[in-house]
C-alpha positions in Angstrom: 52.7 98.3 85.7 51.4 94.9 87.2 47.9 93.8 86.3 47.0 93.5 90.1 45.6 97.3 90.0 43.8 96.1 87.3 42.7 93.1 88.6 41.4 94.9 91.5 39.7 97.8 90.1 37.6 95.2 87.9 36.5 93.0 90.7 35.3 96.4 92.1 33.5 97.3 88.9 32.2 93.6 89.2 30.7 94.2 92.4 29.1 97.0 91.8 27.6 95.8 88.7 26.2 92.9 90.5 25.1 95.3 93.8 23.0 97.3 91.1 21.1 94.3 88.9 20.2 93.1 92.7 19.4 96.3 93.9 16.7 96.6 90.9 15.0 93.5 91.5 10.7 94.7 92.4 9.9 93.4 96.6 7.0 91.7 96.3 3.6 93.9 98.2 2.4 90.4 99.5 3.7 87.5 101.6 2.8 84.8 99.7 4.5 82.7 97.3 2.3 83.6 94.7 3.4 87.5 95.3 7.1 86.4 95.0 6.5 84.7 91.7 3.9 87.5 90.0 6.6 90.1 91.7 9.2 89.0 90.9 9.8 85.5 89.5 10.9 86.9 86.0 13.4 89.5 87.4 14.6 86.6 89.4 15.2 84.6 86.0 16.8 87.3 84.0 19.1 88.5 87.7 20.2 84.9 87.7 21.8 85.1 84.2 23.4 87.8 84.3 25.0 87.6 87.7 25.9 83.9 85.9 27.6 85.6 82.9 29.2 88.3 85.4 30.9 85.5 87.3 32.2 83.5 84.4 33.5 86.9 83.4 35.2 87.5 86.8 36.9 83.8 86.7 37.6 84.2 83.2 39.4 87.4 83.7 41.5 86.6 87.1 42.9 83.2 85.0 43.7 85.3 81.9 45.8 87.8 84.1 47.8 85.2 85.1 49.4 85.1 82.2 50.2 88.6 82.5 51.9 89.9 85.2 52.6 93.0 83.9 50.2 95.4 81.7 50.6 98.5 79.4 47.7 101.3 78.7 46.7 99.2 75.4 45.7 96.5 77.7 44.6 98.6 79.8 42.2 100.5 77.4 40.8 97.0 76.2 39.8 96.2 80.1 38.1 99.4 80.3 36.2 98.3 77.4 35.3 95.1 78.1 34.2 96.6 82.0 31.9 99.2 79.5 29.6 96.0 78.2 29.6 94.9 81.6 28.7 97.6 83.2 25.2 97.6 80.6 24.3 94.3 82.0 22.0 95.7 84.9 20.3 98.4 82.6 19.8 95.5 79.6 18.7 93.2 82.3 16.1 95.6 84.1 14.4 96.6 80.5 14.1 92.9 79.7 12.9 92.6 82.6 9.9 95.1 82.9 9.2 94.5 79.3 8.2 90.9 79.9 11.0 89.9 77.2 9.5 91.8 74.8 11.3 91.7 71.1 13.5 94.7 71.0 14.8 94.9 74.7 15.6 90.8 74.0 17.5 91.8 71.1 19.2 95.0 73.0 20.0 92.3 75.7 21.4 89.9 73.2 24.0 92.5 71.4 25.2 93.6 75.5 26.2 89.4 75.6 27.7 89.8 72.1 29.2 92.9 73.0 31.1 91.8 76.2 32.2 88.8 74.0 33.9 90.6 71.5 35.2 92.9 74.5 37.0 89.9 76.0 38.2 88.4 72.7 39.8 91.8 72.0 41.2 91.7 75.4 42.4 88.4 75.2 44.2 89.2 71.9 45.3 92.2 73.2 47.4 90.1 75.7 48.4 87.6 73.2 50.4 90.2 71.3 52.6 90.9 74.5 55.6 89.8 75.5 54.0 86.6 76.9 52.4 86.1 73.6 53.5 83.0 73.4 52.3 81.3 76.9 48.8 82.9 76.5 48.2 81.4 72.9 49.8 77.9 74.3 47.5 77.8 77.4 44.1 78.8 75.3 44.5 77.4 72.2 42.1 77.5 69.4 39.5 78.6 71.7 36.9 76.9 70.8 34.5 78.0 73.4 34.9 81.5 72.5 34.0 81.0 69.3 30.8 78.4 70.0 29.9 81.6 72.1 29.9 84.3 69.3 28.0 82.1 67.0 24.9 81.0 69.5 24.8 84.9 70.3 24.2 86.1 67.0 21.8 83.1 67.0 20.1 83.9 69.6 19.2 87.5 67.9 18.1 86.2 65.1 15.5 84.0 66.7 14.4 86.9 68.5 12.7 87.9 65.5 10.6 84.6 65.6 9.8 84.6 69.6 11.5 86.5 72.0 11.6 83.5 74.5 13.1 81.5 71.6 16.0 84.0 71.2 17.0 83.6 75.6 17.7 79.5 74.7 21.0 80.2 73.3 21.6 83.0 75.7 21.1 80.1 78.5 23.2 77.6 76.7 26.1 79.9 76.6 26.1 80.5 80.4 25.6 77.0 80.7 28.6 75.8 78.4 31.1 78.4 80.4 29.6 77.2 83.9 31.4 74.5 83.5 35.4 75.5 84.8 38.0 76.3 81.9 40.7 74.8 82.8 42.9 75.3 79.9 45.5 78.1 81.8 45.4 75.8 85.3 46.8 72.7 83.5 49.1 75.1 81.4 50.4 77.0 84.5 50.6 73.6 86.5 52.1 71.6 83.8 54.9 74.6 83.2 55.1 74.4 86.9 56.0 70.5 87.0 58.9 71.2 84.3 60.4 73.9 86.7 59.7 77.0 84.1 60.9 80.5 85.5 58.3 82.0 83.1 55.4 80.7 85.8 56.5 81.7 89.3 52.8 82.2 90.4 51.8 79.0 90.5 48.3 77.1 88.9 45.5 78.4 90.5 44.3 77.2 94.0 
């Protein structure tokens, strides 16, 4: 089958997951600034971050299908798992939330990032041993990235145990480092493109 079902049914499951974290953010009684920021300043913070990670996710995903046109039920299966960490993000956000980043929901938090991670490497390897195997490991190389990400996760935990706060800096730096655009499969699909390949009739990315 084509990975546009996919596609679609993942930027539905997106949505939703985004709809839900918003959906669970507290309405401050008062009118005040002050109201907004007691009410809900932190569940501002923590919707912010997630809805961050959800849309690197989302641009992530739409240039990895690009590369494949055409899916199987193993790649299929490994969506569905990746969209099952997702789909945790506005439960692990609300409890860090209404815990005040307390120790264990940070760390619970901090293994649904990891989680998703590993989700999307699996995914991404997945797609790497199909037929296009060899476009997808050209256009992402030795991922780097992905693996910076893995490592300031587990980080991340492990300061936990010395101050919860201390434990969200890596989280942030991770969101930060994949704010900026990966452009690794636009220049691949542009430059394939430019030579006239019949492997890359989409087209880079707009």
């Amino acid at each position: 089958m084509t990975s546009g079902r996919l596609e679609a049914f993942s930027d539905g499951v997106l949505a939703i997951i985004i709809t839900v974290m918003v959906l669970g953010l507290a309405v401050p009684k008062g009118s005040s600034w002050t109201d907004l920021v007691q009410t809900s300043g932190l569940g501002l913070l923590t919707y912010l971050l997630s809805f961050v990670y959800v849309g690197i996710y989302w641009s992530n995903h739409h240039h990895l299908f690009q590369l494949r046109p055409a899916v199987d039920g193993v790649v299929l299966w490994a969506n569905l798992h990746l969209l099952l960490w997702l789909s945790l993000y506005p439960f692990t956000t609300a409890w860090l939330t209404e815990t005040d980043v307390a120790e264990v929901p940070t760390i619970v938090y901090g293994l649904n990032l990891l989680g998703a991670a590993i989700a999307y490497t699996i995914l991404q390897r997945t797609i790497a041993r199909g037929p296009d195997r060899d476009r997808v490991r050209e256009a992402f190389g030795r991922d780097v990235k992905g693996i910076a990400s893995l490592v300031l996760y587990l980080a991340g935990i492990g300061l936990v145990f010395v101050a919860p706060w201390l434990g969200l800096i890596p989280f942030v730096a991770v969101a930060v480092i994949w704010l900026v655009p990966d452009r690794r499969v636009e220049r691949y699909l542009r430059a394939h493109a430019a030579v006239g390949s019949p492997d890359d009739e989409e087209g880079p990315t707009p």
